[in-house]
C-alpha positions in Angstrom: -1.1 178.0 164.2 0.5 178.4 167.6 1.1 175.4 169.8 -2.4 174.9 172.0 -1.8 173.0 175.6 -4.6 170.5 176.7 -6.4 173.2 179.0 -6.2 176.1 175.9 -7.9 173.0 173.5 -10.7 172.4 175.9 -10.9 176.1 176.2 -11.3 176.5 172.2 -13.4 173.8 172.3 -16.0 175.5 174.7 -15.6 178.7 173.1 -16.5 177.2 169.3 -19.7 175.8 170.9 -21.2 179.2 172.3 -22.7 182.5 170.3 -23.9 186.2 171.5 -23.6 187.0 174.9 -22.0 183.6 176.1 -19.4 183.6 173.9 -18.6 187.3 174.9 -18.5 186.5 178.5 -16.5 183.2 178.4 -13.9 184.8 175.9 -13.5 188.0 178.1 -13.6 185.3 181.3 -10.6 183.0 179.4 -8.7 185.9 178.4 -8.7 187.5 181.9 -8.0 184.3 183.5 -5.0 183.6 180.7 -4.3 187.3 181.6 -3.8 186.6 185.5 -1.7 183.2 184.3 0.6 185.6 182.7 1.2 188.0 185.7 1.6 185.3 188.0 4.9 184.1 186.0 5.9 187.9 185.8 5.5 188.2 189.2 7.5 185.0 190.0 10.5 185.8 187.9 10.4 189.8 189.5 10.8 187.6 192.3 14.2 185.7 191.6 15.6 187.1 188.2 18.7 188.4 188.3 19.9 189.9 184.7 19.0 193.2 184.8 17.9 193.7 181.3 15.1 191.0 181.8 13.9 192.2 185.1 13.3 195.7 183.4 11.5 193.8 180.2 9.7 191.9 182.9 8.7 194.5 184.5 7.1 196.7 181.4 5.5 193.4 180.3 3.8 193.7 184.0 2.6 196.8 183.7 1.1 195.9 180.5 -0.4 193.1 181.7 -1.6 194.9 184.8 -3.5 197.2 182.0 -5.0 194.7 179.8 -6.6 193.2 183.4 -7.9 196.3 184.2 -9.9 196.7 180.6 -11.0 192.7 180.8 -12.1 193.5 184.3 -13.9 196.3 183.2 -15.2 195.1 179.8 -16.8 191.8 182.1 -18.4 194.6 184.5 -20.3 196.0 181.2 -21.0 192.5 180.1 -23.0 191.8 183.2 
């Protein structure tokens, strides 16, 4: 299993105690937020990177990102 930070435990934690509709709207919620995490460090290193090769990576992985937002954003909408 992947290394967990102190914040992704407690998340985990939460998430093992709810079912049906709370557990769908606090995964979608963690995974956007962890989602909007992730495009803030693309962001910063779009910012200052230099090697060209890893601002281009960097900047597919945003667009991706950018995506997967849009669909949590979305998916939350439906989930009321």
């Amino acid at each position: 299993m992947a290394m967990v930070d102190e914040a992704g435990q407690a998340k985990l934690t939460e998430l093992q105690g709810l079912t049906g509709a709370e557990f769908d709207s606090a995964y979608v919620a963690a995974n956007l937020e962890g989602h909007q995490q992730l495009l803030a460090i693309q962001e910063e290193y779009l910012s200052a990177g230099t090697n060209r090769e890893h601002v281009n990576v960097t900047k597919l992985a945003k667009g991706m990102i950018t995506e997967h937002i849009a669909h949590l954003e979305a998916l939350q909408g439906a989930l009321g």
